[in-house]
N, C-alpha and C positions, 0 to 999 in steps of 0.2 A: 494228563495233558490239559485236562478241563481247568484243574487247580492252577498250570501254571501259565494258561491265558488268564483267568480272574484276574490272578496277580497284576501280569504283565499290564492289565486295565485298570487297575486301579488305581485310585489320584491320590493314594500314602506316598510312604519311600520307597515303593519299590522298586522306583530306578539306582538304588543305593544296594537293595537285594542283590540282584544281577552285576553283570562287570560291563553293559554295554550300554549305551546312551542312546533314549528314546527317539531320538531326536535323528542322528545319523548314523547310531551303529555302532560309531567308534567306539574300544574300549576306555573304561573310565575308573577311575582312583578316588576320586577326589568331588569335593562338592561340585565341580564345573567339566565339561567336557572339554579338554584339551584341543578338540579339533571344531567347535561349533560353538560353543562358552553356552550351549543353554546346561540351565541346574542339573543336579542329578536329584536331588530330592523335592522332588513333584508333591504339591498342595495346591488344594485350589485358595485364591485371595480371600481376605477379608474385603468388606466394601473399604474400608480407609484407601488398600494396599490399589484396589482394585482402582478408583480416583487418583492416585498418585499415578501409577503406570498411564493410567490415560496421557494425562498432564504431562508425561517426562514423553508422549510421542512424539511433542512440538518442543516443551524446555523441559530440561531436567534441572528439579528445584533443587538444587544442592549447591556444594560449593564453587562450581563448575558455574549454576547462574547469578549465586551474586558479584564472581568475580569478574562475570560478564562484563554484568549493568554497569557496575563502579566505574570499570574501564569504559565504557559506552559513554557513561554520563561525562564525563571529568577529567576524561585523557583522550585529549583527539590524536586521533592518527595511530591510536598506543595499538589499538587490536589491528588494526591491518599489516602494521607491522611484524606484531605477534605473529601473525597469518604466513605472513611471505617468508619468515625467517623460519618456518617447519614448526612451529610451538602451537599445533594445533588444538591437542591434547585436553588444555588446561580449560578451553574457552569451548562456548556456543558456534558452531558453523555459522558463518555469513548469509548464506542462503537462509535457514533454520531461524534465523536470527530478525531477518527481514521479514520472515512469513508472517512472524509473531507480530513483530510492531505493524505492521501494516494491517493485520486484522484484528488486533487492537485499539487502532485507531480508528478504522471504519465503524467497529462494533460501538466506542465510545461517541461516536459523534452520532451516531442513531438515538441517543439519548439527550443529548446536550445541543447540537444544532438547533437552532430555532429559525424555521425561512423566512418571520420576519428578520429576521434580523442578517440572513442571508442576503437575501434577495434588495435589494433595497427601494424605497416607496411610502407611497402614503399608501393604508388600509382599504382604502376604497379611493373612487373617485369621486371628487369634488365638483358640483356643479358649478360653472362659471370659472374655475381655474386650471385651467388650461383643457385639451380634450383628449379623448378616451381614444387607443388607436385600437381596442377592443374589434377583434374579426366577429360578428354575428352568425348567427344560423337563423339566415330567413325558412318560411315556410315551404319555399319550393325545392330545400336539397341542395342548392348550389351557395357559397361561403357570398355574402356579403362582401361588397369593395369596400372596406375599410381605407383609412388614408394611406398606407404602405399600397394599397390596389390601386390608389392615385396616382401615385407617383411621389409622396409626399417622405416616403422614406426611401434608406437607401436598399436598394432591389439587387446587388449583389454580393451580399455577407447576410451572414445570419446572426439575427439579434433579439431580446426581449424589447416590445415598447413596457410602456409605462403602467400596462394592463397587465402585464406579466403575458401577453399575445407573443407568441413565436413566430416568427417572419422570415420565412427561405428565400434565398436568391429565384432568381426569376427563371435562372438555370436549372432549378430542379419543377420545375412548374409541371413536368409531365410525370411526376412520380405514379407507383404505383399504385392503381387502388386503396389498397389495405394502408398504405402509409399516410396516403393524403386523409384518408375516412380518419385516422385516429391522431392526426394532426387538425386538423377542421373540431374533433371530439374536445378535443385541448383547449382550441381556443376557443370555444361555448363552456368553458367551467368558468365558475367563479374566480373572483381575484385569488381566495385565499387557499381554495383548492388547486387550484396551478401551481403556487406555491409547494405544497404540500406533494403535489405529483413532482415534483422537479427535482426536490429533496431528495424523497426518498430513492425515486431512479439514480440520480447522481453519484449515494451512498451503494446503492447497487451494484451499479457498473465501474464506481472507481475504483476499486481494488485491480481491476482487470486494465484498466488505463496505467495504471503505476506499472505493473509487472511490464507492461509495455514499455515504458517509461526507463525504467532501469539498464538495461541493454541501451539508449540512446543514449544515457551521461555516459556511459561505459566507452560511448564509441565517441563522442563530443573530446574527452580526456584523451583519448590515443591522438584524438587529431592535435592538439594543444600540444602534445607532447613527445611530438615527432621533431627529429633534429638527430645532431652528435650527442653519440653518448659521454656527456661530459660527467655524469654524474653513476656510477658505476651502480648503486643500488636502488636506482629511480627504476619503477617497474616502466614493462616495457611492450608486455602481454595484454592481449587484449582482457584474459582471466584477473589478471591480475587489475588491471581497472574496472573489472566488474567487484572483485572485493573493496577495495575504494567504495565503489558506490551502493554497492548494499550497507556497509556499517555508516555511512554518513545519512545515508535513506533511513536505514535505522534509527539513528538518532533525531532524524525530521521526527520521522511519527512518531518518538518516545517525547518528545516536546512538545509538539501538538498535542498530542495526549494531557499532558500535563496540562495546557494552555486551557484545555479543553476545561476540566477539572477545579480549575483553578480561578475564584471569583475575585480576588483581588489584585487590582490594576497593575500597584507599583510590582507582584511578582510576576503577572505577563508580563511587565514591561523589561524586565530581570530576564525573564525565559529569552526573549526574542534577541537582547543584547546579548546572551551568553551563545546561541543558535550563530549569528555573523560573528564573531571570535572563533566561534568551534572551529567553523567549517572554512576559514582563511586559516587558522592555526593545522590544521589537521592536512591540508594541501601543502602544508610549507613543509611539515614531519614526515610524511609519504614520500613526496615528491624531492624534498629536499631544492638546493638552490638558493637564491636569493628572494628577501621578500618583497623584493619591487617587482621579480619576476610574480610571484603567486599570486602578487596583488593582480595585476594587469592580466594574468590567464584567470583570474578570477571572475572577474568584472566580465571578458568576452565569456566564462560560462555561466555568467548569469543569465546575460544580454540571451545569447542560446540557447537555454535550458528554459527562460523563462516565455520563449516562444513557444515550443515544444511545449510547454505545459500551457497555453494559454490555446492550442489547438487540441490537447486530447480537454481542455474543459467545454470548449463549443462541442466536441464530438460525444464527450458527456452529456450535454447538454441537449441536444438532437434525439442521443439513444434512450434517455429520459421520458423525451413527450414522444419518441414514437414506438418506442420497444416495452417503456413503462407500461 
């Protein structure tokens, strides 16, 4: 009995010994369990094998992801297509697919973002041109009236001045403790460490503002494309507009990537022109219809989408200097 526990623990073949799979019992034949697909012949990895399996939990490197990308890069509309018509098989999930480039692109721009060149400004302030709206930390604990504490800015939106100072509405003037301390902390840094705090918070918290983000083009598209159904294989599902906008999110961050990457002008300027073609050509193949129709639902989900994105960047922006 002793001998045929050893066995049974052993990391050889000796799920190929016996006729039943480690794994759930079933009996087995053959290299794979018929009822679970794990192996029958048990070995621990090599380090190579052992990095690869990591690697395939998010993409699996084979021919499954370069026919991916190919399609991602080059054929708008092709994979969601693919998607709807059941040819899932052949291709990276949508979901899986999004994960990747979106934390690929966060991870590449923690390297290549520069907040000058972010942020925009002179390096310092200049005496005698123009003045500083710099919030101070006098000595007795309470924030200095800067000129937004004047009146001289505007006191209901939130903004950077020219000091890289963060400036809340006057509606949140009773925050709490802890938030207002490490707001007041923020604007006593340096120019170029504010900077540097705003960055990296931003890089932070944006992967979580995008995931947020995706479900709202999802839901922007149903509203667009509510009507008769004149067009018999125009999705129609809310699911189905969420694949739409994971492979075209995709393909944002696989080109900001690039952008990122990429120090010569005339191929940014190549990236950003092929980026508006995609993504008007890839509306027109999905959605199908005319192209004055795509143009024009196009344009109101710019107008839309570029809102929505210009409120998770302040809220970015906010969770930065006060969660950073």
């Amino acid at each position: 009995m002793t001998e045929a526990l050893e066995q049974a623990c052993s990391p050889g073949d000796a799920g190929q010994a016996g006729s039943r799979c480690r794994n759930c019992g079933a009996s087995v034949a053959d290299a794979f369990c018929p009822h679970c697909g794990q192996e029958t012949a048990l070995r621990l990895p090599t380090l190579r094998e052992f990095l690869r399996e990591a690697a395939g939990r998010y993409v699996a490197f084979d021919g499954r992801f370069w026919r991916t990308i190919s399609a991602l890069l080059i054929r708008p509309g092709f994979l969601t297509r693919e998607y709807l018509a059941g040819r899932r098989r052949r291709y990276i999930r949508p979901a899986r697919l999004y994960l990747v480039a979106t934390l690929i692109f966060f991870a590449v721009s923690r390297f290549f973002v520069e907040p000058a060149g972010l942020l925009a400004g002179n390096e310092a302030a200049v005496p005698g041109q123009g003045k500083s709206t710099r919030t101070e930390q006098p000595q007795d604990g309470k924030s200095a009236t800067g000129p937004a504490a004047k009146g001289e800015g505007d006191a209901s939106v939130f903004y950077l001045d020219d000091d890289v100072s963060l400036h809340l509405p006057a509606a949140m003037g009773g925050a709490a403790p802890l938030l207002e301390k490490r707001w007041q902390r923020f604007n006593a840094m340096s120019r170029s460490d504010k900077k540097e705090h705003v960055i990296a918070g931003m890089l932070r918290y944006g992967p979580y503002a995008m995931f947020a983000l995706l479900p709202a083009f999802a839901l922007l598209l149903k509203i667009l494309y509510l009507g008769r159904r004149r067009y018999p294989l125009r999705p129609r599902l809310y699911g189905e507009h969420m694949v739409f906008a994971a492979h075209n999110h995709a393909f944002l961050f696989a080109a900001g990537t690039a952008m990122l990457l990429v120090h010569a002008g005339v191929v940014k300027t190549a990236i950003l022109g092929w980026v508006c073609v995609y993504l008007l050509w890839s509306m027109h193949e999905v959605y199908r219809g005319s192209w004055g129709g795509a143009v024009a639902r196009s344009m109101v989900l710019f107008v839309a989408y570029s809102a929505m994105v210009g409120a998770a960047t302040v809220g970015l922006l906010v969770a930065a200097v006060l969660l950073g």
